[in-house]
BABALO-310056 format. One line per 10 residues: number of its first residue (from 1); their letters; for each residue x negated, y negated, z of N, C-alpha, C, CB. Coordinates in steps of 0.02 Angstrom, whole numbers, plus 50000, padded with zeros to 5 digits. Glycine has a CB too. Layout:
<rs>
NUM> a> X:Y:Z:X:Y:Z:X:Y:Z:X:Y:Z  ...
</rs>
This chain:
<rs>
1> xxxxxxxxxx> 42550:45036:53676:42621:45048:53672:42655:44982:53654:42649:45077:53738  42713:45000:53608:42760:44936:53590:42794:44929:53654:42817:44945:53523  42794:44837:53669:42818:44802:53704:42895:44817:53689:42790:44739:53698  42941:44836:53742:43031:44837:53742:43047:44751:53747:43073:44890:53831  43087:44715:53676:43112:44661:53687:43173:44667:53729:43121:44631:53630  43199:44613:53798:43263:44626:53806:43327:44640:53768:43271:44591:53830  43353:44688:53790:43412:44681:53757:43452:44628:53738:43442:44708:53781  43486:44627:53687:43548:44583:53660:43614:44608:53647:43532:44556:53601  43659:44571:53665:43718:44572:53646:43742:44553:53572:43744:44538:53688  43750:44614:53545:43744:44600:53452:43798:44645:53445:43661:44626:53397
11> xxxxxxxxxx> 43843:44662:53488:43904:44683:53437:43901:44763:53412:43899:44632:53363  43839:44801:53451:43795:44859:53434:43830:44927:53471:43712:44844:53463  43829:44979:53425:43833:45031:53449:43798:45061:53492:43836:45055:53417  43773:45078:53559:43731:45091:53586:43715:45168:53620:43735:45044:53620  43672:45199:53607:43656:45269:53637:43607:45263:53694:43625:45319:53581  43649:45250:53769:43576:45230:53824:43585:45298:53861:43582:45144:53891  43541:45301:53888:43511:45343:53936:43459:45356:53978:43509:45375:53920  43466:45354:54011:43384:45361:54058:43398:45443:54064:43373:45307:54160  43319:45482:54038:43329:45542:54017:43265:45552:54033:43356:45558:53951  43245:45634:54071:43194:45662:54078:43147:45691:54037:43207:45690:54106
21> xxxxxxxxxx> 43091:45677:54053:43028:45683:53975:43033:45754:53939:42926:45679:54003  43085:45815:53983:43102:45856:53935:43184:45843:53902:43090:45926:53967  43186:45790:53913:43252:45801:53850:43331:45792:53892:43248:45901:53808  43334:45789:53961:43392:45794:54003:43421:45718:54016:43371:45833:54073  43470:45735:54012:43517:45665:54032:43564:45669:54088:43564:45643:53973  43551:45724:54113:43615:45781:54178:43580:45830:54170:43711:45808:54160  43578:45825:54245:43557:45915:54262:43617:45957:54263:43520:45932:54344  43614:46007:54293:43642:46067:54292:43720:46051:54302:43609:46114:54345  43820:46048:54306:43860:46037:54316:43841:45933:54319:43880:46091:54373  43801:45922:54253:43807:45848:54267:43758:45818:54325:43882:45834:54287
31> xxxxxxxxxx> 43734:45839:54363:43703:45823:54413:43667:45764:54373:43664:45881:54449  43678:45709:54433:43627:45648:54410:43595:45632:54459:43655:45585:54385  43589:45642:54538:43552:45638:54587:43455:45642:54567:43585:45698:54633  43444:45679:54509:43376:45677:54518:43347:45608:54486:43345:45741:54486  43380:45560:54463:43376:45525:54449:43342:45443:54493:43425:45541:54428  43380:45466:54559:43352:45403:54605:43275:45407:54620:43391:45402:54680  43255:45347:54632:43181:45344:54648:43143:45320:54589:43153:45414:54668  43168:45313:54541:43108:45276:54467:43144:45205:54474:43120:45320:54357  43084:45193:54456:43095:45127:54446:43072:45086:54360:43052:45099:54510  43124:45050:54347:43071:45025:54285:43065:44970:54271:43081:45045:54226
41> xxxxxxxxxx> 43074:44934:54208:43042:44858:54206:43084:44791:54235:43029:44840:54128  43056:44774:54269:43102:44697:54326:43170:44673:54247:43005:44581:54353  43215:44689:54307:43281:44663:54273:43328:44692:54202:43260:44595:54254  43296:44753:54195:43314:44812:54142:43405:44815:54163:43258:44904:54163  43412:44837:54227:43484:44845:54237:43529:44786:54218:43496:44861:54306  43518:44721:54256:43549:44646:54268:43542:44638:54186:43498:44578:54327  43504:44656:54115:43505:44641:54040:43561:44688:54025:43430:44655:53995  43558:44761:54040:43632:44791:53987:43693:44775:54047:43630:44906:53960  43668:44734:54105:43746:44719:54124:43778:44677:54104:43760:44708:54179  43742:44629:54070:43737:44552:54035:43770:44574:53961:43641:44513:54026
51> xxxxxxxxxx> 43755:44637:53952:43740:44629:53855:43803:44690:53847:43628:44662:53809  43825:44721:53894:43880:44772:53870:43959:44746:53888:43866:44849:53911  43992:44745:53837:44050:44733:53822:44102:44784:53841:44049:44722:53762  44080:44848:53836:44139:44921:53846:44097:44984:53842:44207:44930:53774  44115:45019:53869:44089:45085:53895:44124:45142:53852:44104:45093:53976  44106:45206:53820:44142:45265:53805:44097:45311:53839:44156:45279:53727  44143:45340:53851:44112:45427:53890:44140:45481:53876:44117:45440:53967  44141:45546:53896:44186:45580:53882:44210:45634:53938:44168:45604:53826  44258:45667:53927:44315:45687:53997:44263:45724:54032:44397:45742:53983  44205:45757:54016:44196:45799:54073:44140:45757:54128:44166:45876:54043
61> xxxxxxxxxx> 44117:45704:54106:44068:45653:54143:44119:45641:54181:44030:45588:54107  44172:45625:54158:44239:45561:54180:44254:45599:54237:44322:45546:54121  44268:45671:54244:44323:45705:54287:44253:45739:54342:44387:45775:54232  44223:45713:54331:44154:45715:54399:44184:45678:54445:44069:45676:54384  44165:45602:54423:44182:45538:54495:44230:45489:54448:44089:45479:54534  44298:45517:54432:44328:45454:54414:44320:45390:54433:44376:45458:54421  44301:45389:54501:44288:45293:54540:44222:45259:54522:44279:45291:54640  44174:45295:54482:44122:45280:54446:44130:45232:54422:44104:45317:54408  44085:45176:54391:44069:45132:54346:43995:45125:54338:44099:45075:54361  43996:45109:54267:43924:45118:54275:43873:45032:54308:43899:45146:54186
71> xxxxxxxxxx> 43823:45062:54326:43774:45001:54325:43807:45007:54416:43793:44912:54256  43815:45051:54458:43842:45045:54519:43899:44997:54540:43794:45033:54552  43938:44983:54474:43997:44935:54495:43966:44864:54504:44035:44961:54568  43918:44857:54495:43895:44776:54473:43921:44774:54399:43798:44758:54475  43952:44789:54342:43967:44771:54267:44037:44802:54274:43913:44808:54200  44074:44766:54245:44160:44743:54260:44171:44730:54160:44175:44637:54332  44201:44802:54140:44235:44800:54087:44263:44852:54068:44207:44781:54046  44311:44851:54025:44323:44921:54002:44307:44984:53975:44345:44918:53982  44319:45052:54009:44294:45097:54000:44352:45148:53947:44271:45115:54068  44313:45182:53900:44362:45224:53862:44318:45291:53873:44379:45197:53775
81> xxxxxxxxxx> 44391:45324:53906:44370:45397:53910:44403:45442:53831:44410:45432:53995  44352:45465:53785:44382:45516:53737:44391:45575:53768:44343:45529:53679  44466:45611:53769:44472:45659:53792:44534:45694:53748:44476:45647:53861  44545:45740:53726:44602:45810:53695:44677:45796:53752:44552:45923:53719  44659:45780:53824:44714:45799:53859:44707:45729:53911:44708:45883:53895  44731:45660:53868:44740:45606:53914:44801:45625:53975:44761:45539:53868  44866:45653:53958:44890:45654:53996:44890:45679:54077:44915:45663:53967  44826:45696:54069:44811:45754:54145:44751:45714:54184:44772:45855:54118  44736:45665:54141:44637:45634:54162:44678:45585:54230:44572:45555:54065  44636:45576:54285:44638:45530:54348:44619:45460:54320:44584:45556:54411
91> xxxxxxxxxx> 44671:45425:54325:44676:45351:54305:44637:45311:54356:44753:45326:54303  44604:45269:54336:44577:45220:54356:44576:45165:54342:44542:45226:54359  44550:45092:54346:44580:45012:54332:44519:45019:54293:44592:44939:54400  44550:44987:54229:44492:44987:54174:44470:45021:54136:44449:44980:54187  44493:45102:54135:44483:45175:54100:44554:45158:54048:44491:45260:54166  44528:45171:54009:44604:45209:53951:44571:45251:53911:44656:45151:53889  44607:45321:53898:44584:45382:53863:44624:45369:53821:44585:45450:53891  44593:45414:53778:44604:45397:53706:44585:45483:53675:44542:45322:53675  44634:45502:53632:44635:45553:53602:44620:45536:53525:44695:45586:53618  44582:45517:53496:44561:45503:53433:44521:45512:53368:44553:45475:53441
101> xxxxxxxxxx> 44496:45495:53320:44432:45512:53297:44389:45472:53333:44422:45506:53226  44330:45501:53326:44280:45473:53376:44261:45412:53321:44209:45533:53405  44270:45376:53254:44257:45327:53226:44305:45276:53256:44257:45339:53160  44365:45314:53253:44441:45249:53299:44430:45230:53348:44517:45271:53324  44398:45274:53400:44361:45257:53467:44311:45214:53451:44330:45317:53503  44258:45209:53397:44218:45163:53403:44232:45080:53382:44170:45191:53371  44293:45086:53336:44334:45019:53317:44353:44985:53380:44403:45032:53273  44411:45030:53413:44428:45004:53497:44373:44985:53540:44461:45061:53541  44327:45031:53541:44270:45004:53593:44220:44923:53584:44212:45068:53588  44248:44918:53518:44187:44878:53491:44233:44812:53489:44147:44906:53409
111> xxxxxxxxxx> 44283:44815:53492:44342:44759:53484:44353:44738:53547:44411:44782:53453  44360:44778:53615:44365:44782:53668:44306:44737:53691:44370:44846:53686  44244:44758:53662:44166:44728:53693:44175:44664:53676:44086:44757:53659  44203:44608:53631:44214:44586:53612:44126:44521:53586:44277:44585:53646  44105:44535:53564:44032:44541:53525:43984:44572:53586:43999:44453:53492  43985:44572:53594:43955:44628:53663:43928:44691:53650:44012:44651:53714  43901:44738:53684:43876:44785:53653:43939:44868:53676:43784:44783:53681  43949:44903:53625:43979:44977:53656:43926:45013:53675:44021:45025:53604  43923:45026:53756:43871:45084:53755:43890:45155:53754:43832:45080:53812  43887:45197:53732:43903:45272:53744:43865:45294:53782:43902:45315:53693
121> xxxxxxxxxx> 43910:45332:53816:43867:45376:53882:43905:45442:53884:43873:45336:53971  43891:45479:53815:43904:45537:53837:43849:45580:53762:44004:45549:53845  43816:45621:53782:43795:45688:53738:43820:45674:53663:43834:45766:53769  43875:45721:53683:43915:45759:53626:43949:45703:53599:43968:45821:53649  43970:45641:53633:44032:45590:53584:43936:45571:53526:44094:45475:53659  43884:45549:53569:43820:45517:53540:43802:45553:53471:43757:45525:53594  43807:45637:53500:43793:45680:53429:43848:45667:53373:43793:45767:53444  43872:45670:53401:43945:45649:53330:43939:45590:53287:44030:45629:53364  43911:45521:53341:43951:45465:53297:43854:45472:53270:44006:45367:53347  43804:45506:53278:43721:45516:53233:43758:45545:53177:43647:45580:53270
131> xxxxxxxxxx> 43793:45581:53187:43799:45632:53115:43857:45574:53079:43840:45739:53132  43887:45528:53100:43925:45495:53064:43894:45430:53047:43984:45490:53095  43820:45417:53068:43803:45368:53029:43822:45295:53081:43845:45378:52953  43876:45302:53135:43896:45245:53182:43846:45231:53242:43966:45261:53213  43781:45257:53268:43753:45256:53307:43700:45171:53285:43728:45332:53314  43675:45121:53293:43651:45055:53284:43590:45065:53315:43694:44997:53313  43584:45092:53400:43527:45090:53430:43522:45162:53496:43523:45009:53460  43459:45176:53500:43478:45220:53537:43401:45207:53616:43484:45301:53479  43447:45196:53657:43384:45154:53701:43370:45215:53757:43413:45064:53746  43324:45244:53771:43295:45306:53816:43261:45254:53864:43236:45372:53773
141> xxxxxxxxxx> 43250:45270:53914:43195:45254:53965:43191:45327:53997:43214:45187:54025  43125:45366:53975:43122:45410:53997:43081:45413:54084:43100:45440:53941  43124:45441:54128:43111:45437:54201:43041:45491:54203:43188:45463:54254  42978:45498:54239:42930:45541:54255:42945:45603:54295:42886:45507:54286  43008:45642:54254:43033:45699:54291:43032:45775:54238:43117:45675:54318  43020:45819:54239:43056:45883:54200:43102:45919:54231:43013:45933:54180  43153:45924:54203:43218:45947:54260:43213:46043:54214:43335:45876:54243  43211:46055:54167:43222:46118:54143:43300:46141:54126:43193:46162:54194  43349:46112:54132:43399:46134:54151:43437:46083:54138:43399:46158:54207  43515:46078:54091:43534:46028:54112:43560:46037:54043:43494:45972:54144
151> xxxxxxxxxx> 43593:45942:54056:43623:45921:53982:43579:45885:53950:43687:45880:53981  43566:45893:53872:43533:45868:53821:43547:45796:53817:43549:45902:53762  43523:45765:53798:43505:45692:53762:43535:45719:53687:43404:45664:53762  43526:45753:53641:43547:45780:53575:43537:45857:53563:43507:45743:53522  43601:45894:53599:43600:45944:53562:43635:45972:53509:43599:45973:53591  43587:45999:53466:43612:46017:53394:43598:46060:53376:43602:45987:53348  43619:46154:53380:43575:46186:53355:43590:46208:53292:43558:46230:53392  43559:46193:53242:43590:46212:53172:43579:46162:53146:43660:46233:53162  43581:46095:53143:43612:46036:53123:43533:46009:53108:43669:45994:53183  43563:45972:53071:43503:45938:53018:43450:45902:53059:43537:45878:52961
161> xxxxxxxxxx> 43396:45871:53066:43349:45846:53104:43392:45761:53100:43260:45859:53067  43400:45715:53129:43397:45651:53120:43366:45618:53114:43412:45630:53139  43320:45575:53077:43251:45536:53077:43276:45467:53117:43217:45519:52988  43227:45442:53152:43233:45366:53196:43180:45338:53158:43219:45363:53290  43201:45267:53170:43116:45213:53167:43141:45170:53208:43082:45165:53084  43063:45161:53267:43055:45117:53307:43091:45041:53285:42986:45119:53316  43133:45023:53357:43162:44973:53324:43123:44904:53330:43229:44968:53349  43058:44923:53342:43020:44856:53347:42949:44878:53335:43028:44816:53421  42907:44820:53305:42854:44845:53297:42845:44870:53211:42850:44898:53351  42765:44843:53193:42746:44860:53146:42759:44915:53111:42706:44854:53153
171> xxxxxxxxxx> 42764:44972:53176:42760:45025:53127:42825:45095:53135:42677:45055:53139  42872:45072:53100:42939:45102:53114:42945:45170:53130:42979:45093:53061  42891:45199:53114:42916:45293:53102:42843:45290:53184:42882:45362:52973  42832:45250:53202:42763:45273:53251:42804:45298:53282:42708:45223:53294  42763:45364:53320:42777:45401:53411:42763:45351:53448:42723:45470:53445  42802:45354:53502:42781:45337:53572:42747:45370:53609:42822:45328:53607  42684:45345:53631:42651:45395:53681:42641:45363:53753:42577:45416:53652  42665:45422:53786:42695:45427:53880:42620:45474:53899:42803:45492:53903  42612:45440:53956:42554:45505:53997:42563:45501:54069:42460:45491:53985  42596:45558:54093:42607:45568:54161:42560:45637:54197:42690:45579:54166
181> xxxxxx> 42548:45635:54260:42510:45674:54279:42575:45711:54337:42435:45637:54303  42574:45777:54357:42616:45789:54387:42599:45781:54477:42633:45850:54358  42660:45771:54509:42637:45750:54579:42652:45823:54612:42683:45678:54617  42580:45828:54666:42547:45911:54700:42639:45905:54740:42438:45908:54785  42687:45953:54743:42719:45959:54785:42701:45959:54876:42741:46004:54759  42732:45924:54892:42725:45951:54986:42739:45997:55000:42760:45924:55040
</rs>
């Protein structure tokens, strides 16, 4: 398996997620609880707290735990919520919604980061700015879970396939290969 270089702060559009080996980024109403308990490579969190400049999400993550931040409130910057109906969203220090094209949102976010990285953390804003060509990197750490249920990492049904290449490593179009064994329930 290709070695993950740390992240950098390059000014990058970013699609992160820690997402389950079938495809989930939220379980069922958003649920992110199944999430605790993995662990992954020493100092993964303390690098995109270092390397992210501004946050976008979108209203229905937002109107879960407005008092949220990501990275558990250790990373201190601005967050842009895209939402149809700013005037109704629960304000918080550091949130400003924004009713926009999701490309205007990515100008603000990226100006805001100020060379820093925009991460997106939402689905549907992620599918949009793939099909617009604005997506730079898209970083998974997939957790050793199958949830069945839930919100997609990319859903698209209809919509054209998107091709990736590995962003490191000899060989751009390679798979990654994961091998987990499942644990006997108690």
């Amino acid at each position: 398996m290709i070695d993950v270089e740390p992240q950098k702060a390059e000014g990058k559009v970013l699609f992160h997620f820690t997402m389950s080996l079938d495809g989930f980024v939220a379980g069922p109403d958003h649920a992110m609880d199944w999430m605790t308990g993995f662990t992954g490579r020493d100092g993964v969190e303390e690098e995109y707290i270092a390397t992210t400049g501004a946050v976008l999400g979108g209203r229905d993550g937002w109107d879960l735990d407005p008092t949220a931040r990501p990275y558990s409130a250790a990373w201190d910057g601005p967050i842009f919520v895209l939402t149809h109906h700013p005037e109704d969203a629960a304000p918080a220090d550091g949130a400003t919604f924004l009713d926009c094209d999701v490309a205007e949102v990515v100008r603000i976010g990226l100006e805001a980061a100020a060379g820093k990285n925009l991460e997106i953390l939402s689905p549907t804003i992620g599918r949009q700015l793939l099909e617009l060509g604005l997506i730079d990197e898209i970083d998974l750490h997939i957790a050793p879970v199958l949830l069945g249920d839930g919100i997609r990492v990319f859903d698209n049904p209809g919509g054209r396939p998107i091709r990736l290449r590995h962003a490191q490593g000899p060989a751009p179009v390679a798979e990654v290969d994961v091998r987990y064994r499942p644990v006997a329930a108690a």
